[in-house]
Structures are given as structure tokens and as C-alpha cells.
C-alpha positions as CSV (number, residue, x, y, z in Angstrom):
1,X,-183.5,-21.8,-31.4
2,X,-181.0,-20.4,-29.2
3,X,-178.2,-19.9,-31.8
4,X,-181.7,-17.6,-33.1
5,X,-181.5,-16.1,-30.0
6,X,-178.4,-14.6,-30.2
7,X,-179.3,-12.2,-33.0
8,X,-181.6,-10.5,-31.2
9,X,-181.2,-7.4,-29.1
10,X,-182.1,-7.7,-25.4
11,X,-184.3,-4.9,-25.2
12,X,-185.7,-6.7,-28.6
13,X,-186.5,-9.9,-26.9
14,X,-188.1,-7.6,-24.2
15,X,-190.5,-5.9,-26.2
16,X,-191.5,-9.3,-28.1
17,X,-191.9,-11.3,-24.9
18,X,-193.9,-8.2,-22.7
19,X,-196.0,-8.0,-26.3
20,X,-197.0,-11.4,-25.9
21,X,-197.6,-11.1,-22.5
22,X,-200.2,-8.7,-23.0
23,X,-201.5,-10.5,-26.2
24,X,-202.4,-14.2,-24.1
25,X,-203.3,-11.9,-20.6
26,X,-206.0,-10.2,-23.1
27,X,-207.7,-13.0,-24.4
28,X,-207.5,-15.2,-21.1
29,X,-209.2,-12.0,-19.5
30,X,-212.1,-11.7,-22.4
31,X,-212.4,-15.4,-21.6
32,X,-212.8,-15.2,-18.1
33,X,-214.7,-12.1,-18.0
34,X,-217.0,-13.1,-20.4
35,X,-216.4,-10.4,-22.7
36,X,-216.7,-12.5,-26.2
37,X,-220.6,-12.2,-26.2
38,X,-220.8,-8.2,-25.6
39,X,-217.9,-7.4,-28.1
40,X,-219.5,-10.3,-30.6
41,X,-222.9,-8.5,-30.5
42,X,-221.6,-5.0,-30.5
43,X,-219.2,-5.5,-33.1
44,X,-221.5,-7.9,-35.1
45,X,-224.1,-4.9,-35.3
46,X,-221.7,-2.4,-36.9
47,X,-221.0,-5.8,-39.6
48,X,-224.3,-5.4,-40.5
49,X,-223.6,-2.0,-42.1
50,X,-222.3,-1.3,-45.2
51,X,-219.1,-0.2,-43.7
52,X,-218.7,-3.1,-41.4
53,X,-219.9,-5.6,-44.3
54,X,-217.2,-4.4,-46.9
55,X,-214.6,-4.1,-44.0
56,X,-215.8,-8.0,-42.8
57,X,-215.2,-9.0,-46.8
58,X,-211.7,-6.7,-47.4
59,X,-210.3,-9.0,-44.4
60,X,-212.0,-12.1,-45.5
61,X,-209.6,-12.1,-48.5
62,X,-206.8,-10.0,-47.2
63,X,-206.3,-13.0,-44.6
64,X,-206.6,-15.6,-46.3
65,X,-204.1,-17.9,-46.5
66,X,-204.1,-18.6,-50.2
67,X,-203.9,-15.1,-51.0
68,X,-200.9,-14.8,-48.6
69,X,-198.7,-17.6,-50.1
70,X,-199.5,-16.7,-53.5
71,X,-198.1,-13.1,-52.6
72,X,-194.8,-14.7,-50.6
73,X,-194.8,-16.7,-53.7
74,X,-194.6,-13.7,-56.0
75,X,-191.9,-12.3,-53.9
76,X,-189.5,-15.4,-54.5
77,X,-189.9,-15.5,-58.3
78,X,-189.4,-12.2,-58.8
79,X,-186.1,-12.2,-56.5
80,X,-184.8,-15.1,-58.3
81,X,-185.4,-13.7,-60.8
82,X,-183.2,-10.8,-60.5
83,X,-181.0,-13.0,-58.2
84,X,-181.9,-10.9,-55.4
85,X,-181.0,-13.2,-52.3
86,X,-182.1,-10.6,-49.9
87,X,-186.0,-10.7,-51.5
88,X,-185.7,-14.4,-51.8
89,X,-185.3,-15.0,-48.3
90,X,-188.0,-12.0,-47.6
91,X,-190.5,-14.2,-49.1
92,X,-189.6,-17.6,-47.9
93,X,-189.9,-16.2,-44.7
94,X,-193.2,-15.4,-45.3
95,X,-194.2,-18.1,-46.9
96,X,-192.9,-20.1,-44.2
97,X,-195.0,-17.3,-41.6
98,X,-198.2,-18.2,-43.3
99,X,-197.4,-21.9,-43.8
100,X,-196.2,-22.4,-40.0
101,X,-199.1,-20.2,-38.3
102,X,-201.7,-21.2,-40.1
103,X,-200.9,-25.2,-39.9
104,X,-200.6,-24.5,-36.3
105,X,-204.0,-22.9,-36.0
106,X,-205.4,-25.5,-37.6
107,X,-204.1,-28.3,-35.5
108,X,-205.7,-25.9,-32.3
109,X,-209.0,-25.4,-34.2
110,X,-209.2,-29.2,-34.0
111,X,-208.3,-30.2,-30.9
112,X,-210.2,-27.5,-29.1
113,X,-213.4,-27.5,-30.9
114,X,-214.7,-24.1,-30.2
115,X,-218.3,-23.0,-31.3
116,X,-218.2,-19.9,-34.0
117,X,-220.0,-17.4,-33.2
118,X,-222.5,-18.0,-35.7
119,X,-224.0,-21.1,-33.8
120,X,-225.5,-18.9,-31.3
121,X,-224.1,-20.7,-28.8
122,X,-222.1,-19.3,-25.3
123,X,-218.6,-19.0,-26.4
124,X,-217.8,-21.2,-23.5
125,X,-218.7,-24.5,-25.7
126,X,-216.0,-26.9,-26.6
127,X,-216.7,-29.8,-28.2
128,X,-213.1,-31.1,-28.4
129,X,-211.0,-32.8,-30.7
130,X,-213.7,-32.4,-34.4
131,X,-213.6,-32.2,-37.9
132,X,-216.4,-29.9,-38.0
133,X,-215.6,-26.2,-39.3
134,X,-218.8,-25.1,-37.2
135,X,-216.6,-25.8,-34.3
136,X,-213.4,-24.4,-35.4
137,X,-213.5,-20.8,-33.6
138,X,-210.2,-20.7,-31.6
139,X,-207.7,-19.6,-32.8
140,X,-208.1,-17.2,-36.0
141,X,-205.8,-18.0,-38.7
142,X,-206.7,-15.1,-40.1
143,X,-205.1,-13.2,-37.2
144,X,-202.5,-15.8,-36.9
145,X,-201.0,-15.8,-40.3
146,X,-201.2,-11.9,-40.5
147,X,-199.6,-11.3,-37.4
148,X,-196.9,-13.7,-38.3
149,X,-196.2,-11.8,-41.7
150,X,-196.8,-8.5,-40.0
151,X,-194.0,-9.7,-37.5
152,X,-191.5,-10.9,-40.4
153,X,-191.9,-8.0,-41.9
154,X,-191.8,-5.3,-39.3
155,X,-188.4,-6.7,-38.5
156,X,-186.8,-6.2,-41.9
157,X,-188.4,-2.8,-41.9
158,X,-189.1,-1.6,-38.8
159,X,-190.2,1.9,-40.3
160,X,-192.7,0.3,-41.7
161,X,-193.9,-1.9,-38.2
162,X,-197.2,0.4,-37.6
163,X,-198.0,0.0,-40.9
164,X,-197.7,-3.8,-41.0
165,X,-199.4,-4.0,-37.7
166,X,-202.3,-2.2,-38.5
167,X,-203.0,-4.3,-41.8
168,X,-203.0,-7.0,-39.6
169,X,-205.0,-5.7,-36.7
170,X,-207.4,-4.4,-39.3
171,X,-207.3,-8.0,-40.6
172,X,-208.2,-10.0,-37.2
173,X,-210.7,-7.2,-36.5
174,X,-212.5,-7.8,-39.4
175,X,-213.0,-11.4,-38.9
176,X,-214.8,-10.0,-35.6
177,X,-217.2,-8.0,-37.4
178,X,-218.3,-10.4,-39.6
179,X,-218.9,-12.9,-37.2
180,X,-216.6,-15.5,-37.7
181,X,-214.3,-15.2,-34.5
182,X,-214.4,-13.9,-30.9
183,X,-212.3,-11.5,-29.8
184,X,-210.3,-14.1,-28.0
185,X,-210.1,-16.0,-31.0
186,X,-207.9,-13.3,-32.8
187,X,-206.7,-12.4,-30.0
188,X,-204.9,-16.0,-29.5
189,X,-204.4,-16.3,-33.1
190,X,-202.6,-12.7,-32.4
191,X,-200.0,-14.6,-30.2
192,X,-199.6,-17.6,-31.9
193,X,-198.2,-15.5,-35.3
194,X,-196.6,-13.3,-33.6
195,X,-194.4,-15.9,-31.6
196,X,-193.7,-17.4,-35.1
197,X,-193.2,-14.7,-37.2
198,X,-190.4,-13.8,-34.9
199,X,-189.0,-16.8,-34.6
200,X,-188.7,-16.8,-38.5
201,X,-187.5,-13.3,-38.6
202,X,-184.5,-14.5,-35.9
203,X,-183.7,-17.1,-38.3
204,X,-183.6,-15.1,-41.7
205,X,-181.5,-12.7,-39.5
206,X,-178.8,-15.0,-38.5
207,X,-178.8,-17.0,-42.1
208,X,-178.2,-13.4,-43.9
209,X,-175.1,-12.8,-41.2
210,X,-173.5,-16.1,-41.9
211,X,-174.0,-15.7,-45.7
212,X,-172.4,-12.1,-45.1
213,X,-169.6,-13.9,-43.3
């Protein structure tokens, strides 16, 4: 990690670590002020449209993590294809984004054990360590796996950052919508991909300088 380190720009490291800053402050203070219940049933109401129903569905599939490794996938065929190195380690990075983010959200889901929101119970519950998906709020992988993409992405084309960003934000607010997550669930699965999409974009930076070298 810190040879990864090295290939980043101090101001860089700045930005990333006062982003995530901001990212875990948020969802520790929608947890502590008990925000997850007001959001849920305002947001949950505007799901009910048809607006918020097709918007809920759109980021259903758009995050999930099936549909994102068959895309990264895609990506690395197609550049070996053409023996394009530079696409071929643009889509193992995000293959490895959605493979690392979302196994990690899965090993929180199931040591935490957080009642979804469609239990009706006070997002407070934790059951603990479970197998059962009714208990697997915290953390969204969802939100985790396309903030990590959006992260790996943003940093080969950083241009194109506030449109990545917003796919994913638009993504992790969805899953709010529909019901599925609190808005400290996505807000920690936020984090979690953003830490490892970074990480991943570090280390796709430094293998393309040594291969240049």
C-alpha cells in the first residue's frame, strides 16, 4: 500500500481522505440523530410514485453486482481483444472494484445484522452476526460497489468524475427510495467503495508507470 501511495498527489490524498471524512461523519450523525426513520418515510413516500418506483427499479439493476462484472467483463475482452493493455487494466480494475466492495459488504451485512427497512422495525436493531437477508441493511452494496467503480473511473478520467459520481449517487439513492436501505446504509457503503476504488485506482496507476518504464 505505501509503494500505492506514492503515486498519488498530496492535495489528491487530501481530497480522498477529507471525502471520506465527511462520508463516515454523515452516516455516524444520521445514526446518532436518528435521521434514518424521517428520511426512510419521506423518501419511501416519493417510491411509491411512479417516478420514485421506476427510479427505485433503474438502480435496482444499475447496482447490481452481476450487471457490473458482466460490464467490467466486457471491457476486458474487448481490450484483449484489440490488445489494448490500457482497457484491459481499466476493466480488471473494475472488476476487482465490484469484486472487493461488494465481498466486503457482505462480510459487514453479516456480522452486523441490521434490520431493512422493510421489517418496520427502529433502525437501531442489530441482531448480529446472521444469515438472514432480512437483517442485512448495513452497508449497501449497491452504494459500495458503485462508488468503488465511480472512484476507479473518475481517476482515469477525471473529466468525467461528476458524471461517474452522480450515476452512483443516483444509484445508492435509489436503493433509499425503494426501501431497501437507510440512508446510513449507503452512506457507509458510500465509504467503504470509495476507500477501495481508490486504493485500486493507486494500484492500476503505479502498474501502468512501471510497464511504461
Amino acid at each position: 500500500m505505501v509503494s500505492w501511495l506514492r503515486h498519488a498527489e498530496p492535495m489528491e490524498l487530501a481530497r480522498w481522505g477529507l471525502t471520506l471524512v465527511l462520508a463516515l461523519g454523515a452516516m455516524a450523525g444520521v445514526m446518532i440523530l436518528g435521521l434514518d426513520q424521517p428520511i426512510r418515510e419521506t423518501l419511501g413516500a416519493f417510491g411509491r410514485g411512479s417516478f420514485g418506483h421506476a427510479w427505485g427499479q433503474a438502480a435496482y439493476w444499475m447496482g447490481m453486482g452481476g450487471v457490473q462484472i458482466a460490464a467490467a467483463v466486457l471491457i476486458i475482452l474487448a481490450a484483449m481483444r484489440k490488445k489494448n493493455f490500457i482497457w484491459r487494466r481499466l476493466g480488471l480494475d473494475c472488476l476487482y472494484a465490484v469484486i472487493v466492495a461488494g465481498l466486503s459488504t457482505q462480510v459487514i451485512k453479516h456480522l452486523v445484522g441490521r434490520a431493512r427497512p422493510r421489517l418496520n422495525l427502529s433502525p437501531a436493531d442489530l441482531m448480529g452476526p446472521t444469515f438472514d437477508s432480512d437483517w442485512h441493511s448495513f452497508a449497501s452494496g449497491h452504494a459500495a460497489t458503485s462508488f468503488a467503480l465511480a472512484a476507479v473511473l473518475a481517476a482515469r478520467w477525471p473529466h468525467g468524475a461528476p458524471v461517474f459520481y452522480t450515476l452512483a449517487a443516483f444509484i445508492a439513492l435509489g436503493r433509499v427510495i425503494s426501501g431497501s436501505h437507510y440512508a446510513s446504509d449507503v452512506l457507509g457503503g458510500m465509504a467503504l467503495g470509495l476507500a477501495v476504488g481508490w486504493a485500486l485506482a493507486l494500484r492500476g496507476r503505479m502498474i501502468r508507470t512501471e510497464a511504461r518504464s
